[in-house]
C-alpha positions in Angstrom: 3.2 -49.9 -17.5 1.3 -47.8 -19.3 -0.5 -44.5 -17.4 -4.2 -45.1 -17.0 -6.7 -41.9 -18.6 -10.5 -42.5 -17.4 -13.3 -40.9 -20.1 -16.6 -41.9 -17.8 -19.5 -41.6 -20.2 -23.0 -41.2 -18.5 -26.2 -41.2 -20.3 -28.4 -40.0 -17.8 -31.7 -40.3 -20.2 -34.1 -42.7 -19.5 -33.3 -44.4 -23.1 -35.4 -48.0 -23.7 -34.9 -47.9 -27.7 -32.5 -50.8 -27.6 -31.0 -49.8 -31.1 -30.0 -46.7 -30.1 -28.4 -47.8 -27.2 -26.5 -49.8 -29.3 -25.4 -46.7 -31.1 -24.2 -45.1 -28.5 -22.0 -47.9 -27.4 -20.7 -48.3 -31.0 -20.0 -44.5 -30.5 -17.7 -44.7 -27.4 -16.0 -48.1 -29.0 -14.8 -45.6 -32.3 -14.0 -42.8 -29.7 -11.7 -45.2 -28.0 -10.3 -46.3 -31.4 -9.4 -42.9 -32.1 -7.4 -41.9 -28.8 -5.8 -45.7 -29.3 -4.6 -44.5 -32.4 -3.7 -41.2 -31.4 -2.7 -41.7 -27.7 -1.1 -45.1 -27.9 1.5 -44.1 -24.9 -1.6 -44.3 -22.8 -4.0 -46.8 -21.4 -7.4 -45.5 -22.1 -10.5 -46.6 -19.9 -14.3 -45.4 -21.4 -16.4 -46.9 -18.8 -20.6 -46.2 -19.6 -23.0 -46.0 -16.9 -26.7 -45.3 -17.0 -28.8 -43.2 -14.8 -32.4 -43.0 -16.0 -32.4 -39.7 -14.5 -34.5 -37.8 -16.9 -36.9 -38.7 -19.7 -35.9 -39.0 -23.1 -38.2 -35.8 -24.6 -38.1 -32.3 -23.1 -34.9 -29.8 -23.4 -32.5 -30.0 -20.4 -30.1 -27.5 -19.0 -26.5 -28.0 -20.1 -25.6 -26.5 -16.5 -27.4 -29.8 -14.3 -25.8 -31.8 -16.3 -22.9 -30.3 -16.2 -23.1 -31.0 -12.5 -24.2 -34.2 -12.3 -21.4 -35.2 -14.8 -18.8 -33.9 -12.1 -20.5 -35.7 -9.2 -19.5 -39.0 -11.6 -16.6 -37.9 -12.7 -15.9 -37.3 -8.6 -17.8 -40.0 -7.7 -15.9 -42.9 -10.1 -12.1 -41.3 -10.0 -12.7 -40.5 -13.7 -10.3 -37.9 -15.4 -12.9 -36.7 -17.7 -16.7 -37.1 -18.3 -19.0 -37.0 -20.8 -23.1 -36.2 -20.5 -24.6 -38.5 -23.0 -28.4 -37.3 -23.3 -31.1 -38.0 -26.1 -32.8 -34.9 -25.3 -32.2 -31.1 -27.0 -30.2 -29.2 -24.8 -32.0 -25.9 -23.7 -29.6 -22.9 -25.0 -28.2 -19.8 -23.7 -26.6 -17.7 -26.5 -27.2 -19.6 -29.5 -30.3 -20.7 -31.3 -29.3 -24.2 -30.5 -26.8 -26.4 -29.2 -25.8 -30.3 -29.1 -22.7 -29.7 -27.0 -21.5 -28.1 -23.8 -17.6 -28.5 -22.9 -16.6 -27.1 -19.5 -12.6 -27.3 -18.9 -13.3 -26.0 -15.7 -15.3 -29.2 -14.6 -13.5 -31.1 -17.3 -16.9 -32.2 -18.2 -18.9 -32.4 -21.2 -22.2 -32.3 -22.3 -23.3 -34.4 -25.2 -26.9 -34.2 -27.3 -27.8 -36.8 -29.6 -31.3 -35.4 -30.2 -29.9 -33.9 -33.8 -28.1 -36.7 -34.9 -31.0 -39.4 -35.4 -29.7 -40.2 -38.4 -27.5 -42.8 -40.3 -24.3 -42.7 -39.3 -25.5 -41.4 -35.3 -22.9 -43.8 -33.8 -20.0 -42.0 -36.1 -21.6 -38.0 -35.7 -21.7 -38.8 -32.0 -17.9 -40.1 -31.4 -16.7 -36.7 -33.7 -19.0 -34.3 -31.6 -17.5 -36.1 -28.2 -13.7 -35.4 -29.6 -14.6 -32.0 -30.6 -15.7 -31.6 -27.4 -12.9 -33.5 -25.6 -10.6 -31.4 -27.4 -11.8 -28.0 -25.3 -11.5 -30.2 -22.2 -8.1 -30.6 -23.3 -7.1 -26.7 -23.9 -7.4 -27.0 -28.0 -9.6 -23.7 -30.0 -11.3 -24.2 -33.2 -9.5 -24.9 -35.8 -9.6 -25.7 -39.9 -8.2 -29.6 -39.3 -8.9 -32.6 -37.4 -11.7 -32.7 -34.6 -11.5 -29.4 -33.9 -13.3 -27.9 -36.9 -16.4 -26.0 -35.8 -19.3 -28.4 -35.8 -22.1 -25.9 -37.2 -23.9 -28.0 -39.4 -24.2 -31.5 -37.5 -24.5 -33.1 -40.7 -20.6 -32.1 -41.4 -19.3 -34.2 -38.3 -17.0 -36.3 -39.8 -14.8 -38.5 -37.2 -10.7 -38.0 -37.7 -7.6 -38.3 -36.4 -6.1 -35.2 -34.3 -3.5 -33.3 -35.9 0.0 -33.5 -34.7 -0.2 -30.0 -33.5 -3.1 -30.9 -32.0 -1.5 -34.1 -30.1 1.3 -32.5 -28.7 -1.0 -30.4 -26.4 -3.0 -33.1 -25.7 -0.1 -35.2 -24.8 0.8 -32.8 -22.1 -2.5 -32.5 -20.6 -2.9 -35.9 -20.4 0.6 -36.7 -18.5 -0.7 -34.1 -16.3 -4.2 -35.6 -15.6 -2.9 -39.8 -15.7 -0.4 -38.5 -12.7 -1.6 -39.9 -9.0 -4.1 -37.6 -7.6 -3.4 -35.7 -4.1 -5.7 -37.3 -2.0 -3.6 -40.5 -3.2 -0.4 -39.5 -2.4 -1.0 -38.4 1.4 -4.2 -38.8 3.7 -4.3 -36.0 5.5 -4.1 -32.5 4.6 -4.4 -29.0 5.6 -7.1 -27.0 3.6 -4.8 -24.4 2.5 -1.7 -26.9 2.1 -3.9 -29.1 0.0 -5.0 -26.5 -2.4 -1.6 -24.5 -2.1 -0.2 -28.3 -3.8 -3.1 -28.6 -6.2 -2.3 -25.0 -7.7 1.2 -26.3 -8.3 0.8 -29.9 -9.2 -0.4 -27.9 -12.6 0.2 -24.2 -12.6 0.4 -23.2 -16.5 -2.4 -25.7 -17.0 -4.5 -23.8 -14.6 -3.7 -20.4 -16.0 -4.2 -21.4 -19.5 -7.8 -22.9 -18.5 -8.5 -19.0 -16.9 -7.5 -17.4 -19.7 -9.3 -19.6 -22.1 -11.9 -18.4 -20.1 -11.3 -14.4 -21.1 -12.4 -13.1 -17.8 -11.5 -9.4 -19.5 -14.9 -10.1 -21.1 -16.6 -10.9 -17.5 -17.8 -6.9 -16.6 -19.4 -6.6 -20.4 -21.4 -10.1 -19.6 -22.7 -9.7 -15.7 -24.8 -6.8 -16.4 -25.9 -6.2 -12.8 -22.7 -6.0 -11.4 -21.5 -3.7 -14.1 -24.5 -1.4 -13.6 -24.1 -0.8 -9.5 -20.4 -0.3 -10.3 -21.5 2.7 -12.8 -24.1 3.9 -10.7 -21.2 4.8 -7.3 -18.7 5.8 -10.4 -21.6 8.8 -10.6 -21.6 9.5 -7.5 -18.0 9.6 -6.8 -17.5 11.8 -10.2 -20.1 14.5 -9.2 -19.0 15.0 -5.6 -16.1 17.6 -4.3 -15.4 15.8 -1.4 -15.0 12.2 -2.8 -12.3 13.9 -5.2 -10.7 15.9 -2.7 -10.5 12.7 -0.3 -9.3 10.2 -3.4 -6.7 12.3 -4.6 -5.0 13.0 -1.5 -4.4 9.3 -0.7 -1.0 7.9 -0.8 0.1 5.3 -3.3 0.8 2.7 -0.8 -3.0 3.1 0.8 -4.1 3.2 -2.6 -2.4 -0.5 -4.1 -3.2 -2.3 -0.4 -6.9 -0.9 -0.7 -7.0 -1.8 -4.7 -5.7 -5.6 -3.9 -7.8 -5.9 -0.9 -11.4 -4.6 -3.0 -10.2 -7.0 -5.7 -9.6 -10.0 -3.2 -12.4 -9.6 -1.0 -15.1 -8.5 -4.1 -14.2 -11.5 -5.8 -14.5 -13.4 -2.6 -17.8 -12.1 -1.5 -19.1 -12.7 -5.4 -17.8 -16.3 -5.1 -19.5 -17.3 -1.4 -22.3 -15.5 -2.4 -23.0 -17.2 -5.9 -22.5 -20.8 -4.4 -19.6 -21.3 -6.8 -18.1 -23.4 -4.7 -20.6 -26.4 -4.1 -20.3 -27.7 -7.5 -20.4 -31.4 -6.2 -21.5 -32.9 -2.8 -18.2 -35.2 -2.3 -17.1 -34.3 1.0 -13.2 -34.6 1.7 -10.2 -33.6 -0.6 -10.8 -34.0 -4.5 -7.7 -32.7 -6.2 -10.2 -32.4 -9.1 -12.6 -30.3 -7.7 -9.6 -28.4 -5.9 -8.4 -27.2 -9.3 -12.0 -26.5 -10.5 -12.6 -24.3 -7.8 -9.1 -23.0 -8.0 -9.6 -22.0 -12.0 -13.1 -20.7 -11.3 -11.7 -18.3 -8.5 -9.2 -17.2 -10.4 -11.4 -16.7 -13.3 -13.3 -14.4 -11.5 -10.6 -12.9 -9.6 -9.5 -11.6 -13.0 -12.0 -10.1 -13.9 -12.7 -8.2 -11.0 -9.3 -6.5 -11.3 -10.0 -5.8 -15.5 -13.5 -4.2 -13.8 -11.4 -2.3 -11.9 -9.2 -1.4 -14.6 -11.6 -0.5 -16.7 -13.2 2.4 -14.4 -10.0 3.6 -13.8 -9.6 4.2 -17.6 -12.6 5.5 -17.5 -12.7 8.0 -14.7 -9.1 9.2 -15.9 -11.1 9.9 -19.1 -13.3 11.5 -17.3 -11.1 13.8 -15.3 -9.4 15.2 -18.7 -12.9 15.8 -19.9 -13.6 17.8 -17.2 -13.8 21.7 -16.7 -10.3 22.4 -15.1 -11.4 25.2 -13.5 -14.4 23.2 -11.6 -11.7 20.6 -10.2 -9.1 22.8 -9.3 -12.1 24.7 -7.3 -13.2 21.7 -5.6 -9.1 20.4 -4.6 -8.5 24.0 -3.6 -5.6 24.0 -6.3 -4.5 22.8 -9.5 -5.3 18.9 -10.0 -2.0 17.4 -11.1 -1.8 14.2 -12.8 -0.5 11.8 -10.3 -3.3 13.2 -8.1 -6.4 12.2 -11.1 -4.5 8.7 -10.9 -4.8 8.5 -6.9 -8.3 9.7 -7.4 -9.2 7.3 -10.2 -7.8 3.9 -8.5 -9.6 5.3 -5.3 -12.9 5.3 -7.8 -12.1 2.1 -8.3 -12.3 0.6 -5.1 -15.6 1.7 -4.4 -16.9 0.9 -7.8 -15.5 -2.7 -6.8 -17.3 -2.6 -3.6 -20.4 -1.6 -5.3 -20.1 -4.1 -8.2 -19.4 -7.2 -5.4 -23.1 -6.6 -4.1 -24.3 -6.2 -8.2 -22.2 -9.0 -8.4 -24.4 -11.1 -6.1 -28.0 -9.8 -7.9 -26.8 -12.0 -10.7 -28.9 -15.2 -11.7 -26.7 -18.0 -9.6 -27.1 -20.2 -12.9 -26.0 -17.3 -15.1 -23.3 -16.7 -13.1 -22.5 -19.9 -13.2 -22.7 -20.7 -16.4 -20.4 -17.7 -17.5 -17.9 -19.7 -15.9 -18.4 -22.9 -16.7 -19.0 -22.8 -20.1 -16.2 -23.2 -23.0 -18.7 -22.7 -25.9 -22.0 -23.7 -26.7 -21.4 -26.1 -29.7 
């Protein structure tokens, strides 16, 4: 028997033109030709559901629907989901946008609004492999579904490459296997995500660093800014130097992992980034969501802390000798500036959790969550 792969498809506009409903159905019927062709080791299900949850004029936020596409996907025991709406999609880095993929909800959003046109049904089923393709780990590339959709007049609907397959292949083994919550029916909260981490643990990893959290500290601007306002602090002050680089090594890492774990931590609780669906119980899929966003972010607080590290050791050679060797009472060696500098970065850490937390949730949020706009 073949294994089952679920692609729930929700249109969650209040859409009465009957003729475009028709398109849409047309739409999922050539995307499930396509992953036939493609996939034929697999038994593919592409179940649509309406929702009449918004009217069909007026831009929506990718993010909600992002959400409510996981509450279906969560709700239905889908593997994926795609957002089907008729209205444009209300950008947050681009001029425009009639996609959002999120591999971290493995959920995507899907606007026809451009594509009311000839040949809708056939622009529609390209922009939803294009976008399954992120769900699936794939990046841009010159061939098959993946090339950048900029013009939505060039969506043209093809076959993946083989390349292209053979990851696909093993994300889809991965996702077709019995969930969790299936195999046992009672769990421990940290047993249960402790097995969810390594039920997939490359495919996990790759989704974070898909995600280039190194790039998180240039994009949350508030949290960035409190961490550079205590880095002045501690730079201008005697004692601050003469306390951090006097700290053993030992102190130093245990106080550097504990900043990193428990900034990230307080960031995560205090953003919400948790409740991302209101299923209550064990959801292997919305264990590994949260574990990729926690990890996500837990990466990037340790490149923020890296990076003022850097920073202050830069600082420290810039500095007048003679003023730091007066304020340590002798000559600042090397291995001291690095004890200082990774004691700079812990409180800069510290200071960038509570910045961290001044962030817009749905910016936050959406840093996370979102693959690309498309």
């Amino acid at each position: 028997m073949k294994p089952v792969v679920s692609v729930g498809w929700v249109l969650l506009s209040d859409v009465v033109d009957a003729q475009l409903l028709q398109k849409y159905e047309s739409a999922i019927s050539k995307v499930r030709s396509i992953l036939e062709e493609n996939f034929s080791q697999f038994t593919w299900e592409l179940p649509f559901v309406r929702r009449w949850r918004y009217p069909p004029h007026g831009a929506l936020d990718p993010l909600e629907l992002l959400e409510a596409g996981l509450q279906e996907k969560t709700k239905n025991g889908w593997d994926y989901s795609i957002v089907l709406v008729s209205n444009e999609l209300r950008p947050r880095y681009r001029i425009s946008t009639i996609g959002v993929p999120s591999s971290a909800l493995e959920v995507a959003v899907l606007s026809s609004s451009e594509l009311n046109n000839d040949g809708i049904d056939e622009k529609i089923a390209a922009l939803a492999l294009h976008l399954l393709g992120h769900l699936w780990g794939l990046s841009h590339s010159e061939d098959g579904p993946m090339v950048p959709p900029e013009d939505y007049k060039t969506l043209t609907l093809c076959n993946f490459t083989d390349g292209q397959k053979e990851l696909i292949e093993q994300r889809l083994v991965e996702a077709s296997d019995a969930r969790l919550e299936e195999r046992q029916a009672k769990w421990g909260h940290i047993s249960f995500y402790w097995s969810t981490f390594w039920t997939d643990p490359k495919g996990i990893l790759r989704d974070v660093h898909d995600y280039s959290p190194w790039r998180l500290p240039l994009k949350m601007a508030k949290m960035t800014a409190a961490t550079a306002v205590s880095m002045i602090f501690v730079l201008m002050g005697s004692e601050s130097w003469e306390l951090g680089a006097h700290f053993s090594p030992l102190v130093l890492l245990i106080g550097t992992l504990l900043a990193v774990l428990g900034s990230t931590s307080f960031i995560f609780a205090g953003q919400n980034l948790g409740q991302i669906s209101r299923e209550v119980g064990y959801r292997e899929q919305l264990a590994r969501t949260k574990i990729v966003v926690f990890t996500t972010l837990l990466y990037g607080m340790f490149f923020l802390w890296l990076l003022y590290m850097i920073f202050v050791i830069g600082m420290g050679i810039l500095f007048p000798r003679e003023i730091l060797d007066n304020w340590l009472g002798g000559r600042l060696s090397f291995s001291e500036l690095l004890h200082f500098a990774s004691f700079a970065g812990i409180l800069g850490l510290l200071a960038g959790a509570v910045g961290g937390n001044l962030e817009e949730e749905d910016e936050i949020k959406a840093e996370l969550f979102y693959d690309e706009e498309t």
